[in-house]
gemmi code that builds the backbone of each chain (N, CA, C; Angstrom):
import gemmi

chains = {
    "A": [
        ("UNK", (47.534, 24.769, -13.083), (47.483, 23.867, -11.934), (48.482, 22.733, -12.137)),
        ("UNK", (49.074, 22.554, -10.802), (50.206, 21.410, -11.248), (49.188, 19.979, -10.570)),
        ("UNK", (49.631, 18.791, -11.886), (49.037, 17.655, -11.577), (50.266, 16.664, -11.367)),
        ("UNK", (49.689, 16.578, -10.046), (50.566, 15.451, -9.187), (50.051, 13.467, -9.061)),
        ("UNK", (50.502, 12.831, -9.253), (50.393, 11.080, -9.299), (49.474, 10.993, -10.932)),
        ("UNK", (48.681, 10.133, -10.353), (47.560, 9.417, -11.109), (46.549, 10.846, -11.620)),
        ("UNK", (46.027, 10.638, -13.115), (45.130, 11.319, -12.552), (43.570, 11.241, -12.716)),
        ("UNK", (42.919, 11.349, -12.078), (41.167, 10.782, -11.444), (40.458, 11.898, -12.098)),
        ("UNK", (39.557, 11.536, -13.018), (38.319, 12.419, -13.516), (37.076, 11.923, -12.538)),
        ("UNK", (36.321, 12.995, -11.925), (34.812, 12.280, -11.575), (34.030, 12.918, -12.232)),
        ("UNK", (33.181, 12.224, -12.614), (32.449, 13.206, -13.800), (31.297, 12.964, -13.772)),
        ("UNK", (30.135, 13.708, -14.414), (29.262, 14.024, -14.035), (28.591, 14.749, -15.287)),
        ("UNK", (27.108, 14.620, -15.214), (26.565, 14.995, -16.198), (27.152, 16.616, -16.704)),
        ("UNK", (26.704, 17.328, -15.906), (27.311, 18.787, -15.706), (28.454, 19.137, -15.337)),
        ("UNK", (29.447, 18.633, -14.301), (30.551, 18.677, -14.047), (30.264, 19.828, -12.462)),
        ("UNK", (29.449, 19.902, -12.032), (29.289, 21.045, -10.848), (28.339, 19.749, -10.097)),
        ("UNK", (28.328, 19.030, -10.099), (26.915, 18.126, -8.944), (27.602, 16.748, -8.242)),
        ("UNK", (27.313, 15.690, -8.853), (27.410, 14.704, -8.728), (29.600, 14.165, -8.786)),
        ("UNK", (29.919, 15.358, -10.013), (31.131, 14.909, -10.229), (32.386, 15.815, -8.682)),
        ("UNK", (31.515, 16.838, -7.931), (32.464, 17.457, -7.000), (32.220, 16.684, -5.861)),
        ("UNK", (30.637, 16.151, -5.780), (30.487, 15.094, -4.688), (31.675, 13.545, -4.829)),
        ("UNK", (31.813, 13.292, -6.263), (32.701, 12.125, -5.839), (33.923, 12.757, -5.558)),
        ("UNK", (34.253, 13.655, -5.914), (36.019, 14.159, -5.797), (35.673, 14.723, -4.501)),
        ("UNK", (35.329, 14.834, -3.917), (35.197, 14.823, -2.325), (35.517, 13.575, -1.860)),
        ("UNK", (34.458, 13.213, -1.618), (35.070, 11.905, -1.321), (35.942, 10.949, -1.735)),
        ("UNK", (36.613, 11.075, -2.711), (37.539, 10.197, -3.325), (38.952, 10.945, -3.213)),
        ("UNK", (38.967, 12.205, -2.524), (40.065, 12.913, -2.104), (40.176, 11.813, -0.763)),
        ("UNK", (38.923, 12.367, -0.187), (39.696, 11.330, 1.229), (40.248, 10.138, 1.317)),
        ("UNK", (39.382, 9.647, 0.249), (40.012, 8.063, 0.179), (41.133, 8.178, 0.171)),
        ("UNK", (41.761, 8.396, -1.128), (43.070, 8.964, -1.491), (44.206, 8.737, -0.439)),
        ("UNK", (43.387, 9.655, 0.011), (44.313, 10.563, 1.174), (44.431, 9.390, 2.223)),
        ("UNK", (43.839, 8.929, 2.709), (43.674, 7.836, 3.526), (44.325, 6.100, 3.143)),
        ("UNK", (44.291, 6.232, 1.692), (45.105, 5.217, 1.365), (46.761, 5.561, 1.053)),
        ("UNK", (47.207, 7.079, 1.172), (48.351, 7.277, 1.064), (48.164, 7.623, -0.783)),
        ("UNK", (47.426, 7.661, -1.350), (47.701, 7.208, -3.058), (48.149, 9.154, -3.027)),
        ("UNK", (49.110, 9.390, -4.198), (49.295, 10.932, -4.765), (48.069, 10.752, -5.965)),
        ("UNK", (47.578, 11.591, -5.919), (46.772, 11.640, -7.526), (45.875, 12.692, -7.410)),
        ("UNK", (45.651, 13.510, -8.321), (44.873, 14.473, -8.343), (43.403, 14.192, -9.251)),
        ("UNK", (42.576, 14.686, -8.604), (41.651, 14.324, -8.903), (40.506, 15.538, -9.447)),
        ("UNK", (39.593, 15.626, -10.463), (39.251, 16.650, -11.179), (37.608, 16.490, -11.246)),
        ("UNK", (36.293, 17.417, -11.283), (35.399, 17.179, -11.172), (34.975, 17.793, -12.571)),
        ("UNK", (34.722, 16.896, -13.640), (34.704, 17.192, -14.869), (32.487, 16.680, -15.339)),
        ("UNK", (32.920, 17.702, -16.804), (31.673, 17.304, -17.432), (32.064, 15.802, -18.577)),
        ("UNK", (30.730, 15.196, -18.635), (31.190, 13.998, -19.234), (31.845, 14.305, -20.830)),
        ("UNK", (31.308, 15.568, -20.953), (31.997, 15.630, -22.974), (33.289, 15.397, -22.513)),
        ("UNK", (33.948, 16.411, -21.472), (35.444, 16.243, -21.404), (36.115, 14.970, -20.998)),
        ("UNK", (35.146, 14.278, -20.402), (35.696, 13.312, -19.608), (35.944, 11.663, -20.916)),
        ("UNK", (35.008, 12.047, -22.009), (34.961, 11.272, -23.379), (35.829, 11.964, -24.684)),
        ("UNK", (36.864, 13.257, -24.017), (37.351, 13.401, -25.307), (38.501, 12.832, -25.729)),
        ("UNK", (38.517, 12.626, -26.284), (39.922, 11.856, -26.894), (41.205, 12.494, -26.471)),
        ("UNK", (41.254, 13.391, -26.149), (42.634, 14.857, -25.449), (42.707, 14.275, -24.126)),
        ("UNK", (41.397, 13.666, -23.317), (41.608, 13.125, -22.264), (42.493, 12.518, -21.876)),
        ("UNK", (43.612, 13.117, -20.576), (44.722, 12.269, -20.034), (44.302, 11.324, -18.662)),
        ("UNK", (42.932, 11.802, -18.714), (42.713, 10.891, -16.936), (43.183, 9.246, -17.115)),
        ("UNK", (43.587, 8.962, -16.304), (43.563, 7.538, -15.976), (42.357, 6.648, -15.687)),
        ("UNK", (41.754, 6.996, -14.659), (40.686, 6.334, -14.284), (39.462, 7.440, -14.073)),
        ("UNK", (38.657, 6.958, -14.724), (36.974, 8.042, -14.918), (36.217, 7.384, -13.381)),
        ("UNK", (35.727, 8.036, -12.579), (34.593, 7.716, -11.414), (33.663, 8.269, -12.068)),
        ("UNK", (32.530, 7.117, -12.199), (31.503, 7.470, -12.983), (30.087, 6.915, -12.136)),
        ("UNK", (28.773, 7.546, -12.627), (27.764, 6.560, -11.518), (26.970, 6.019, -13.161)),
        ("UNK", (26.663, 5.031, -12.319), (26.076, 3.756, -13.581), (25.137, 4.167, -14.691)),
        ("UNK", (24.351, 5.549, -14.397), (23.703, 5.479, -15.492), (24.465, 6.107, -16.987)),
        ("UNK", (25.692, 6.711, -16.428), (26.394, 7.383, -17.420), (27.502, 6.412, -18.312)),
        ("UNK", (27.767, 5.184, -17.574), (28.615, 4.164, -18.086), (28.768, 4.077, -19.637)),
        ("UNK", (27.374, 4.306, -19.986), (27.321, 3.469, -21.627), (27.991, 4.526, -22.460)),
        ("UNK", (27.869, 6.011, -22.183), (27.743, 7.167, -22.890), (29.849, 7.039, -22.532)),
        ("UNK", (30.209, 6.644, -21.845), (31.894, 6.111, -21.682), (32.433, 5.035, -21.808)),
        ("UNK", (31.922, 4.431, -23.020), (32.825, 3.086, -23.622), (33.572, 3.804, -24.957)),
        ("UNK", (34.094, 2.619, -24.698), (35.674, 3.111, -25.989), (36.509, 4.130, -25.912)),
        ("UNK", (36.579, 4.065, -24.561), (37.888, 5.231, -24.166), (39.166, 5.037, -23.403)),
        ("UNK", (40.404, 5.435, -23.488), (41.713, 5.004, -23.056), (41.538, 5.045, -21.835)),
        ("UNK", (40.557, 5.433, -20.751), (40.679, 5.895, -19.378), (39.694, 4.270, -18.801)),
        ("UNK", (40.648, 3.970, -17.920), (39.900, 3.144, -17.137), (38.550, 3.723, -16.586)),
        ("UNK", (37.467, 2.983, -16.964), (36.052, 3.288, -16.425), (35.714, 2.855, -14.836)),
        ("UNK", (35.506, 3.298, -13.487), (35.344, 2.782, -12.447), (33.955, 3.450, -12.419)),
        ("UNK", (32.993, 2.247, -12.266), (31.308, 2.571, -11.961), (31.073, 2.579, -10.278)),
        ("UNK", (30.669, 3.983, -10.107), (30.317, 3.899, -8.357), (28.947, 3.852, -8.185)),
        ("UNK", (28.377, 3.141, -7.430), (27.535, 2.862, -7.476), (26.513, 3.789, -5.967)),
        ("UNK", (27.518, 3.606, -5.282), (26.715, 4.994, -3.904), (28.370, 5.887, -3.457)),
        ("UNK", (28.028, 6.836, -4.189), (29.219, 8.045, -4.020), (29.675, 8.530, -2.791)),
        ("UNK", (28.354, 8.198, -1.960), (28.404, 7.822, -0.603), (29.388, 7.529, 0.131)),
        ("UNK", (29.536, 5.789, -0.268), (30.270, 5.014, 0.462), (31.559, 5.128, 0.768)),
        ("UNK", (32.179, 5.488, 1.441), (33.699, 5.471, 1.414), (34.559, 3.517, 1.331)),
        ("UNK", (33.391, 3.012, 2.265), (34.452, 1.297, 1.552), (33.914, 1.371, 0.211)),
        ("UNK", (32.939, 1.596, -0.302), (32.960, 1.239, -1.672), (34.118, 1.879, -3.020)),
        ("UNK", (34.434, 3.275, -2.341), (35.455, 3.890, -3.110), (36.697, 3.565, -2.609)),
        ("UNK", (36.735, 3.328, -1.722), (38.231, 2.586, -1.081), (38.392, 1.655, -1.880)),
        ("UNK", (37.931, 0.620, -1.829), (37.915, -0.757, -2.300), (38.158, -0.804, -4.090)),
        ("UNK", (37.259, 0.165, -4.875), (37.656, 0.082, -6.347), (38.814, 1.438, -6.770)),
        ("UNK", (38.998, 1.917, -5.822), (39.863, 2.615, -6.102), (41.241, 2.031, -6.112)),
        ("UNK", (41.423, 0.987, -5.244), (42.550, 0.373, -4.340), (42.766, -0.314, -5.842)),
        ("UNK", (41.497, -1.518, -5.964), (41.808, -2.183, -7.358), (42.278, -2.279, -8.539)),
        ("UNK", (41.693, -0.527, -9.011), (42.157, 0.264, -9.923), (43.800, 0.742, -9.969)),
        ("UNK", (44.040, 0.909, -8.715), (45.172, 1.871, -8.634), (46.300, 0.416, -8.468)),
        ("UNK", (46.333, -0.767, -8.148), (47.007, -1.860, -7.750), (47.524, -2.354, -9.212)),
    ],
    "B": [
        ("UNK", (25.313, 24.070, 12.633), (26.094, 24.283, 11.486), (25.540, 23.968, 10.115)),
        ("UNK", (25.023, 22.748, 10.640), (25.100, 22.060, 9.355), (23.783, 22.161, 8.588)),
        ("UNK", (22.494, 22.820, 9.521), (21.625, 23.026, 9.205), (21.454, 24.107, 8.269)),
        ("UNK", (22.600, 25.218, 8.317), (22.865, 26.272, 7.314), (22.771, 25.706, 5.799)),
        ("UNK", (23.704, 24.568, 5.751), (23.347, 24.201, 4.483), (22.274, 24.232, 3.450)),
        ("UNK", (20.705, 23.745, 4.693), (19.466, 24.036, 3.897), (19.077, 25.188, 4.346)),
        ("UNK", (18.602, 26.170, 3.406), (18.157, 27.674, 3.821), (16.430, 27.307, 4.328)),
        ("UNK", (16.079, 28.095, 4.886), (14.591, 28.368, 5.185), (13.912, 27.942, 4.138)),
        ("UNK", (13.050, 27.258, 3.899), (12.165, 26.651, 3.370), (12.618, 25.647, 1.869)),
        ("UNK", (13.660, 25.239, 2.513), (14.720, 24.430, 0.754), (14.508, 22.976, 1.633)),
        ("UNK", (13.276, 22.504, 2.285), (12.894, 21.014, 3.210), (11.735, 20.870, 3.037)),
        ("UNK", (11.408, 19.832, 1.882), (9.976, 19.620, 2.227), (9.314, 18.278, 2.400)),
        ("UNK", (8.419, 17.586, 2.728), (7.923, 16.469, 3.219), (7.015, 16.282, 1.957)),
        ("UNK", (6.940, 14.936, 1.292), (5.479, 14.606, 0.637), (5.075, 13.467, 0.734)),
        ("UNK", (3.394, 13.364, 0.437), (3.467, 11.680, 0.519), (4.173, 10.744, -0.525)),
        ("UNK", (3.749, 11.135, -1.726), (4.166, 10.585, -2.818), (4.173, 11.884, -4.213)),
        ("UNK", (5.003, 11.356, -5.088), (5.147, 12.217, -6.618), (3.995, 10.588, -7.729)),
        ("UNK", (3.640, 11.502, -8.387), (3.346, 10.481, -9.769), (4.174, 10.219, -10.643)),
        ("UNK", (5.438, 10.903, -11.032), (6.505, 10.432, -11.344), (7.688, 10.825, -10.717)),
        ("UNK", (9.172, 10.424, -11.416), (10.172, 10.644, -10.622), (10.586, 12.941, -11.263)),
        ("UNK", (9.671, 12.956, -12.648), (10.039, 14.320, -12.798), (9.626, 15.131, -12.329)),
        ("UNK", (8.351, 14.563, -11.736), (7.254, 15.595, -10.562), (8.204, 15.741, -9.873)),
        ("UNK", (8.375, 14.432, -9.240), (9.691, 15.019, -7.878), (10.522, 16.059, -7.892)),
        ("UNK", (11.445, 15.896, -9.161), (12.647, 16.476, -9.325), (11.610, 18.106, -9.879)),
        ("UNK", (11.115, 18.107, -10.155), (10.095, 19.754, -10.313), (10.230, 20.080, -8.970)),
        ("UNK", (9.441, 19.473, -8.456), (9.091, 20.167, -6.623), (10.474, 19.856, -6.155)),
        ("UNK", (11.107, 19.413, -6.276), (12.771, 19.626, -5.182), (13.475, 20.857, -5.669)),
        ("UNK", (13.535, 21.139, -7.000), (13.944, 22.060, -7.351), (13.448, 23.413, -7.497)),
        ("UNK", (12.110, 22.847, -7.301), (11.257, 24.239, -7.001), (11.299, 24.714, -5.241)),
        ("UNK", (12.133, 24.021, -4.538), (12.378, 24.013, -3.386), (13.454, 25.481, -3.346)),
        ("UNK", (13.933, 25.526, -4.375), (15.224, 26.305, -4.623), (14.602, 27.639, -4.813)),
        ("UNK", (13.448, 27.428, -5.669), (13.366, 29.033, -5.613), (12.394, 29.488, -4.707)),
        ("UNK", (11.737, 28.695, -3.823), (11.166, 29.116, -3.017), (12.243, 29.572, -1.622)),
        ("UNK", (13.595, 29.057, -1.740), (14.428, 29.163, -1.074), (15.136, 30.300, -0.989)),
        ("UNK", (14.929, 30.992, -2.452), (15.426, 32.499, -3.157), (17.165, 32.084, -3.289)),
        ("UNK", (16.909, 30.691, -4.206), (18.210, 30.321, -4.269), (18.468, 30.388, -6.180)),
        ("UNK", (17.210, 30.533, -6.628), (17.043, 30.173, -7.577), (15.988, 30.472, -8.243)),
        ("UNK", (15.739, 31.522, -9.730), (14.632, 31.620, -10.197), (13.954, 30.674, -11.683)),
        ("UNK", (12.448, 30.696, -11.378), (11.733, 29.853, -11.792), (12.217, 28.689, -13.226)),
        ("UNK", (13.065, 29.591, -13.822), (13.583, 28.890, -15.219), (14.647, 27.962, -14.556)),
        ("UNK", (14.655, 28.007, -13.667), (16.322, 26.889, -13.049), (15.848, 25.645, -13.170)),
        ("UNK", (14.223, 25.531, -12.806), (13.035, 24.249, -12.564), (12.995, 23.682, -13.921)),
        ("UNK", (13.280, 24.797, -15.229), (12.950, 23.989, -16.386), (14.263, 23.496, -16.754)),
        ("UNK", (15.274, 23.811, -16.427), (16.680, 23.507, -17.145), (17.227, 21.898, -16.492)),
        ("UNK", (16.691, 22.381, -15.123), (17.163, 20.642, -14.647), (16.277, 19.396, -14.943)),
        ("UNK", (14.628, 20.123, -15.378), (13.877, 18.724, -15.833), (14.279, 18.805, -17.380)),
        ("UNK", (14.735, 19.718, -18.371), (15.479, 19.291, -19.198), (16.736, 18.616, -19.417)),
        ("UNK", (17.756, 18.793, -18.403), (18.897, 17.854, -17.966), (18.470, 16.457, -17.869)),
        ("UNK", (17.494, 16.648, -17.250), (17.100, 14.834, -17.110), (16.905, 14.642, -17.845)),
        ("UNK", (16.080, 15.051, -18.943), (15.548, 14.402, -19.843), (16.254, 13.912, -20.917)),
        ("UNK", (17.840, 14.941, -21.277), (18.450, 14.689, -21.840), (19.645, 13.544, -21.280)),
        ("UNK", (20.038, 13.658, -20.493), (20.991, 12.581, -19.971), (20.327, 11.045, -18.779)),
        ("UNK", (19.435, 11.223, -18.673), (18.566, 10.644, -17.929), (18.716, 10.444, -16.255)),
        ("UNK", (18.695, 9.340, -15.437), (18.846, 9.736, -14.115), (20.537, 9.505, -13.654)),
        ("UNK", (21.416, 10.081, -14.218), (22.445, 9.753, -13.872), (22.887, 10.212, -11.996)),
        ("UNK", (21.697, 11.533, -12.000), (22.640, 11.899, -10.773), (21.525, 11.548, -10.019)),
        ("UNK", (21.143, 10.159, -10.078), (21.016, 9.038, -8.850), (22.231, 8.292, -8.279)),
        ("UNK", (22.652, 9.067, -7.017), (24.162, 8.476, -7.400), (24.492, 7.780, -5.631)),
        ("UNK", (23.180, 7.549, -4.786), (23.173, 6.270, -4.055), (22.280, 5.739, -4.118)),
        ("UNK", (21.555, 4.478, -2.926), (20.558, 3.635, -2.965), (19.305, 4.906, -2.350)),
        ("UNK", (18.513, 5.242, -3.003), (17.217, 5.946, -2.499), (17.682, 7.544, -2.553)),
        ("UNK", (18.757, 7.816, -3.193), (18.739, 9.309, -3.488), (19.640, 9.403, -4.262)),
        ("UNK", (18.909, 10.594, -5.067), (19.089, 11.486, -6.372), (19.883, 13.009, -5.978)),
        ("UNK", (20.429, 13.930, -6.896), (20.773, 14.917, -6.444), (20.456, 15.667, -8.023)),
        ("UNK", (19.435, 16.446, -7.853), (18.910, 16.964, -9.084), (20.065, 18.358, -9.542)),
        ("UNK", (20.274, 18.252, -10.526), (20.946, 19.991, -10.653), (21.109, 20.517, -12.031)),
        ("UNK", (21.604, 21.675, -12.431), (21.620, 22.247, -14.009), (22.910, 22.801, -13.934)),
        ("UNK", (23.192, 23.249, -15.440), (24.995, 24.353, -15.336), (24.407, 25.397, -14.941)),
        ("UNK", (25.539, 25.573, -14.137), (25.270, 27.410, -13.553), (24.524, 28.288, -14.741)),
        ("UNK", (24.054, 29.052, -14.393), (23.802, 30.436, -15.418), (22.828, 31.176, -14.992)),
        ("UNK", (22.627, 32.576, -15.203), (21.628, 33.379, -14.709), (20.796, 33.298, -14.094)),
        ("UNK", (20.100, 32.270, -14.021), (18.792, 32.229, -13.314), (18.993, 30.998, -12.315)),
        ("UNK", (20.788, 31.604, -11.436), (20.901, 30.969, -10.359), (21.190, 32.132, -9.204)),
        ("UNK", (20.725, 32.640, -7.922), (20.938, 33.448, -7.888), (22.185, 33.370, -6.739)),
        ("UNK", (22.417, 32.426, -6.086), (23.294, 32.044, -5.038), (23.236, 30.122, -4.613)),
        ("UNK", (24.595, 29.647, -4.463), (24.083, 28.273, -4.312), (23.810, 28.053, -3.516)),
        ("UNK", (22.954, 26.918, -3.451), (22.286, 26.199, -2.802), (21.648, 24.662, -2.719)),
        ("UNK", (21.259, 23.890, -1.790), (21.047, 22.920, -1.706), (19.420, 22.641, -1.115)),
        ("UNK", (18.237, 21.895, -1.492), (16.988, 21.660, -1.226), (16.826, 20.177, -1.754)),
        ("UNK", (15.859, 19.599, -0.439), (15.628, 18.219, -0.230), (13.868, 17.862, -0.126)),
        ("UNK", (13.866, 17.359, -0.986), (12.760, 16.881, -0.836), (12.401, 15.192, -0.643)),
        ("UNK", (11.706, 14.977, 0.452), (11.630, 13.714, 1.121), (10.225, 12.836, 0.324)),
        ("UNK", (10.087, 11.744, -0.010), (9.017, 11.485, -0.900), (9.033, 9.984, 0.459)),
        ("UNK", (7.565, 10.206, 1.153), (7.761, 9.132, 2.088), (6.554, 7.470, 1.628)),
        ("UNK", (6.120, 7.751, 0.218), (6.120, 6.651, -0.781), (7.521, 7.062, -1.909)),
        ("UNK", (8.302, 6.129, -2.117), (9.608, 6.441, -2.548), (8.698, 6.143, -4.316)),
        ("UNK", (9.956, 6.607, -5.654), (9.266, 6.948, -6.498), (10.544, 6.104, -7.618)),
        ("UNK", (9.866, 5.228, -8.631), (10.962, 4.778, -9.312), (11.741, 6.181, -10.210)),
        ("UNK", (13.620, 5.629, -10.568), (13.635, 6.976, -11.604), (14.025, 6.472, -12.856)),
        ("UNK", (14.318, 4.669, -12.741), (14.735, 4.769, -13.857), (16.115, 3.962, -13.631)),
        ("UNK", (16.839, 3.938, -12.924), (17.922, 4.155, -12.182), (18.066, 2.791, -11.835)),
        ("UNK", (17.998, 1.617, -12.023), (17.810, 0.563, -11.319), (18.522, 0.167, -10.296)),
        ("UNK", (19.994, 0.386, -10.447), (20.282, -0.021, -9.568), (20.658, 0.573, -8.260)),
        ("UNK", (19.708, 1.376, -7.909), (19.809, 2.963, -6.637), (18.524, 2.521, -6.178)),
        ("UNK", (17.185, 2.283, -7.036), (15.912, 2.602, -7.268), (15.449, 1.620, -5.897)),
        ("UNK", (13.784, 2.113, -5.394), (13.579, 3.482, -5.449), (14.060, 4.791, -4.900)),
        ("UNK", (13.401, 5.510, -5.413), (13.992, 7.187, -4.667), (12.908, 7.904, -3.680)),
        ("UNK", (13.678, 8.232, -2.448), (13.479, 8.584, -1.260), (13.625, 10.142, -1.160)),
        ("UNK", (14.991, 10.711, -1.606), (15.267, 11.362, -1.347), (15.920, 12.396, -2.277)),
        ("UNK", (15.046, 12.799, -2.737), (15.470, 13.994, -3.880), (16.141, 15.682, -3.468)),
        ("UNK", (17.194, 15.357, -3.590), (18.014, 16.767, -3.490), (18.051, 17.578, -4.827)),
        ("UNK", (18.131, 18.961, -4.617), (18.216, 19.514, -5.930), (19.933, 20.740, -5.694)),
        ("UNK", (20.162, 20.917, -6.544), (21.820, 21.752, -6.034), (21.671, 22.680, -7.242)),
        ("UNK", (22.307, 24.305, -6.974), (22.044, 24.979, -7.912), (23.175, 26.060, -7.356)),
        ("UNK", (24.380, 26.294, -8.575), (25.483, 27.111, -8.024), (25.369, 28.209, -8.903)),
        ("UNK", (25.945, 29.318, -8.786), (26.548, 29.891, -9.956), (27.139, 30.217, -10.982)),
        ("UNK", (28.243, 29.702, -10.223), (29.535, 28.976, -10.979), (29.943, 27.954, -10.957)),
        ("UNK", (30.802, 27.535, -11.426), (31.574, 26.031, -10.881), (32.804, 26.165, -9.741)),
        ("UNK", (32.447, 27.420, -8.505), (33.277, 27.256, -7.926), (32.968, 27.737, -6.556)),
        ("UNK", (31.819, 28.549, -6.419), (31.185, 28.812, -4.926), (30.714, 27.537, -4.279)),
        ("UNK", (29.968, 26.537, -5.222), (29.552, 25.700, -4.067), (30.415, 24.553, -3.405)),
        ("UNK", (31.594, 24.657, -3.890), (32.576, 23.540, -3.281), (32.642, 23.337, -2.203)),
        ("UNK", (32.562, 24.510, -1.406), (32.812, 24.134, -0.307), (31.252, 22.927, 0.295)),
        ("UNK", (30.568, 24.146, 0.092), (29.632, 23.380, 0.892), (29.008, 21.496, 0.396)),
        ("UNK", (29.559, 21.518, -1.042), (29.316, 19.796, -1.378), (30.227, 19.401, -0.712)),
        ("UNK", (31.293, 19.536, 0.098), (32.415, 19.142, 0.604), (31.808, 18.729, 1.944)),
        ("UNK", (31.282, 19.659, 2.427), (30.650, 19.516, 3.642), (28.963, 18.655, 3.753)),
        ("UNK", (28.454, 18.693, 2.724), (27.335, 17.586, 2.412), (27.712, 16.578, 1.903)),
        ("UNK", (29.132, 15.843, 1.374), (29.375, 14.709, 0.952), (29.816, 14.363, 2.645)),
        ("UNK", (30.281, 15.234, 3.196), (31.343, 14.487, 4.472), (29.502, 14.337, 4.953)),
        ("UNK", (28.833, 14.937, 5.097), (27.475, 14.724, 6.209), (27.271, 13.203, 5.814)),
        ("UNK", (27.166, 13.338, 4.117), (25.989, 11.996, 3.657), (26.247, 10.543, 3.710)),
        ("UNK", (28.497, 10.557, 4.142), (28.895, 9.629, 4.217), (28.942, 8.891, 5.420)),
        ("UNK", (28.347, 9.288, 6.345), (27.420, 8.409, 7.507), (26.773, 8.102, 7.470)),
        ("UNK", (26.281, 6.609, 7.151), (25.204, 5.676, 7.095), (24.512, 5.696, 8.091)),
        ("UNK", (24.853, 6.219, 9.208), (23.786, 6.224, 10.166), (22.498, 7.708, 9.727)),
        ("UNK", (23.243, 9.109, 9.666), (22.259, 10.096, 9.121), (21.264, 9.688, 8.016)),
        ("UNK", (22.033, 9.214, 6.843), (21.227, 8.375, 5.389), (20.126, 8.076, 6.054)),
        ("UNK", (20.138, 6.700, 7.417), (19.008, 6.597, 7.514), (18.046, 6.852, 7.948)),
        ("UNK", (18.606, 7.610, 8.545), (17.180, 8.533, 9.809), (16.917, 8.876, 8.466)),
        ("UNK", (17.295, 9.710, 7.963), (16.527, 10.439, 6.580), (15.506, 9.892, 5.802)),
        ("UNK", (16.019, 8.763, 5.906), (15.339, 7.979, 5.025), (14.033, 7.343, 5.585)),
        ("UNK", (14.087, 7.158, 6.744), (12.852, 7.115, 7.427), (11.829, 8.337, 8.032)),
        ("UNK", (12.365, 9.440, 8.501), (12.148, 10.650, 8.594), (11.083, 11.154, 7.528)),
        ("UNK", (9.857, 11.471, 8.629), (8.369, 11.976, 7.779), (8.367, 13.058, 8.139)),
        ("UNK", (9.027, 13.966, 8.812), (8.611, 15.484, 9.066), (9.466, 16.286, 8.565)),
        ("UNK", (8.877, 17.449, 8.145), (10.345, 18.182, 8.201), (11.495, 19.075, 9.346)),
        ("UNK", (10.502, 19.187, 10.735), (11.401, 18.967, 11.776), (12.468, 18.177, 11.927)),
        ("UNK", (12.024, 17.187, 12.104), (12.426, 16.004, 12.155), (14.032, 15.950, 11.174)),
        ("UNK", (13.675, 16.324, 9.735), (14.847, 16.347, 9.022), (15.381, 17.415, 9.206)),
        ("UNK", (15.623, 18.446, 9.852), (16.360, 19.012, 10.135), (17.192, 18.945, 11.334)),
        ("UNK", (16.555, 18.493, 12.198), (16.948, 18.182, 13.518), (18.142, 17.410, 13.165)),
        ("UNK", (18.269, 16.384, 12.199), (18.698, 15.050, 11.607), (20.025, 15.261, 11.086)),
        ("UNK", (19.812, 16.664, 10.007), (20.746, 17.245, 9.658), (21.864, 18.146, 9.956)),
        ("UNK", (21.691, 18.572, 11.921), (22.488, 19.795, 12.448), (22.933, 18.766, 12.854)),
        ("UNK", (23.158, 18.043, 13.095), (23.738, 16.974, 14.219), (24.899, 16.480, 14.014)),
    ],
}
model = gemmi.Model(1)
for chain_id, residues in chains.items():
    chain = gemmi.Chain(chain_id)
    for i, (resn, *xyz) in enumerate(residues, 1):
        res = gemmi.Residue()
        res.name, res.seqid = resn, gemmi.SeqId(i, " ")
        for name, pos in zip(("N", "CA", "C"), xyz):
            atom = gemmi.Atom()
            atom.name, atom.element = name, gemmi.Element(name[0])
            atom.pos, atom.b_iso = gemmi.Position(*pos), 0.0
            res.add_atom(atom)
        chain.add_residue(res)
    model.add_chain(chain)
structure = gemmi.Structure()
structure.add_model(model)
structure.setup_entities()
């Protein structure tokens, strides 16, 4: 697979649930803010390994702690939901 | 359309759970009553929780319960269970929980589409809340073709 801009891990306990729901929605954002970046719906081992090239991890809060001390910017979402809420820290992140 | 998403009997109404793992039992037991999913799928995701805890509480009043694919998934699927006394999970800053979904694929690659199409549903704050107020299970379905 070719990886194009930035690139976005959402991750997720399992990597099939919670982490394809944010890369859904954080495609659109994306897409809607103009940003290139590809974005990947990962399990958290991968998303904490040290081989890890993501840039910025989309993570939901209870998994935060289990992702400190890692080169990848941590972004905590809090309703995966929201599209202003992923607009808005995505924008931050990516600025 | 969109009502496809939940199969025949993957909707159920309760008053209340005694805890948040009761819940996540009966939502996911939603699945195999759905013939989406057999009985060991129920133990793998209340072992998921237990091991990683409520991470996939991942808005205000809903959870999305699920396990890794493997055998004793038989096609994916999606089942909701409505708890209309909401139930702490743990989760503080989501808590409480309303709305327990359970998701169960095969692989990591049949159900894309359709989370694609339940993230685009869930990101209308207006549906969230009918749901969230919504005591029947008519009612939530009606909620959900729309």
């Amino acid at each position: 697979m070719v990886e194009l801009g930035v690139l976005i891990y959402a991750v997720c306990g399992a990597g099939i649930g919670t982490s394809v729901l944010l890369k859904s929605n954080a495609d659109r954002v994306l897409s809607d803010l103009g940003i290139e970046a590809t974005v990947r719906a990962v399990a958290i081992e991968e998303a904490i390994s040290p081989d890890s090239l993501a840039q910025i991890l989309l993570i939901t809060p209870e998994l935060e702690g289990i992702a400190s001390d890692i080169r990848s910017e941590v972004v905590v979402v809090k309703n995966i939901f929201d599209l202003s809420e992923l607009t808005q820290k995505l924008s931050e992140a990516l600025s | 359309m969109r009502a496809s998403l939940f199969a025949p009997g993957s909707i159920a109404v309760i008053d209340s759970a005694e805890s948040f793992s009761e819940a996540i039992a009966q939502s996911a037991n939603l699945l195999v009553i759905a013939g989406h999913a057999k009985a060991e799928y129920v133990d793998r995701v209340l072992a998921n929780f237990q091991k990683l805890g409520p991470y996939f509480v991942v808005a205000p009043g809903i959870a999305i319960a699920h396990a890794h694919p493997a055998e004793d998934v038989i096609s994916p699927g999606l089942s909701l269970l409505k708890l209309n006394n909401p139930v702490s999970s743990g989760a503080t800053a989501n808590d409480p929980i309303s709305l327990v979904f359970s998701l169960c694929t095969p692989d990591s690659e049949k159900h894309i589409e359709m989370l694609g199409e339940f993230a685009l549903l869930m990101s209308e704050q207006s549906i969230v809340n009918s749901l969230l107020k919504a005591s029947a299970e008519s009612v939530i379905r009606q909620i959900l073709s729309h």
